[in-house]
C-alpha positions as CSV (number, residue, x, y, z in Angstrom):
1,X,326.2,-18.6,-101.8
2,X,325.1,-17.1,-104.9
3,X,326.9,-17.4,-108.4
4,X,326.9,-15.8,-112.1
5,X,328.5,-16.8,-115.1
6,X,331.3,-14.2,-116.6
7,X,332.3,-14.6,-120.4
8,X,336.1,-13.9,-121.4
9,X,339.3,-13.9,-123.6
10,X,341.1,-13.9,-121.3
11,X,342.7,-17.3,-119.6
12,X,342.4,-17.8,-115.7
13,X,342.7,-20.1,-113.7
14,X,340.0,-21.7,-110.4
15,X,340.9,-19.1,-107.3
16,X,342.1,-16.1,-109.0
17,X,339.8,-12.9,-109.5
18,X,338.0,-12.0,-112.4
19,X,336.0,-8.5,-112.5
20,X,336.1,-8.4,-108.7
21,X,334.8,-12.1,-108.2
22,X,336.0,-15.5,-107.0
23,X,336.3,-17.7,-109.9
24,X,335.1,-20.9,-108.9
25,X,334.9,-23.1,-112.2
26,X,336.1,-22.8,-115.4
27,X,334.6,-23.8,-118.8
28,X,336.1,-23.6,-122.1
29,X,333.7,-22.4,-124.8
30,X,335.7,-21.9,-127.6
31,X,339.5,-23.7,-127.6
32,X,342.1,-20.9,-128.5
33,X,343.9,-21.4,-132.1
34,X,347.4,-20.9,-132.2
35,X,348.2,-20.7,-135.8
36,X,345.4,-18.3,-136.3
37,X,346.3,-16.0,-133.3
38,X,343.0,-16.3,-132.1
39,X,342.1,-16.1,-128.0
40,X,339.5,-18.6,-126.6
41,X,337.0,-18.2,-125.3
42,X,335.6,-19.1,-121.4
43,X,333.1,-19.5,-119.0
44,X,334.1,-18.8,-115.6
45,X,331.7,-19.6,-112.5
46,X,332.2,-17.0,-109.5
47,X,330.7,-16.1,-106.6
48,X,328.6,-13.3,-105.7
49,X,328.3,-11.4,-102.4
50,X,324.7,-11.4,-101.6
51,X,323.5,-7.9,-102.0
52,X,322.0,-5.9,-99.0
53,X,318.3,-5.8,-98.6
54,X,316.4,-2.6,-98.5
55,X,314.0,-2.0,-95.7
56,X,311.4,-0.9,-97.8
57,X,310.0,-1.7,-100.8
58,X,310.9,0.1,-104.5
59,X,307.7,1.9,-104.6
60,X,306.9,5.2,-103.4
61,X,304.7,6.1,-100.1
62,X,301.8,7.8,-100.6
63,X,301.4,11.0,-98.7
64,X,298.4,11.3,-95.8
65,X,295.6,13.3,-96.8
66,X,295.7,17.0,-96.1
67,X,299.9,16.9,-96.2
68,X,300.6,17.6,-99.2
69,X,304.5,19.3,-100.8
70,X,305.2,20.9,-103.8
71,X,308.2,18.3,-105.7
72,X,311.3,20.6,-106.6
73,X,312.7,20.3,-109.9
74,X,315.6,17.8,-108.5
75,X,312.9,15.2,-107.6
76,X,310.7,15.8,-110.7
77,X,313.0,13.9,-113.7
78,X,312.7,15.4,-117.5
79,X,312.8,18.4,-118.6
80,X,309.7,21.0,-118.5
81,X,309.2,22.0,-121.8
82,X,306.8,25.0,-122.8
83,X,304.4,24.6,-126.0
84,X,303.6,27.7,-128.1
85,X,300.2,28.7,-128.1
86,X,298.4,28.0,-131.6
């Protein structure tokens, strides 16, 4: 099981959701203040769905030697820009 801290105003309690997640403690970082109308604030512990792994790795295959394909504009990011001759 994996877990992340979430900051909030907002008050929950341990077993309700918060941002999609489980909440599974609660810390009080800053007490709320009444007479001042200000929130608190808190740390809640949820848990995280483990995230799927990828088959293969971020980087990029390298292309056998003699296949070769021209990259269209959609998989080449930026913008092409032409310089003026001088």
């Amino acid at each position: 099981m994996m877990t992340k801290t979430i900051r909030s105003q907002f008050v929950h309690d341990v077993g309700e959701m918060v941002e999609g997640f489980v909440i599974l403690e609660k810390h009080t970082v800053i007490p709320p203040t009444p007479p001042a109308r200000r929130h608190g604030v808190y740390d809640y512990l949820v848990e995280v769905p483990p995230m799927p792994m990828k088959g293969t790795s971020g980087r990029k295959t390298v292309p056998e030697r003699g296949s070769f394909t021209r990259s269209t504009p959609d998989e080449r990011a930026g913008v092409v820009r032409r310089v003026p001759s001088r």
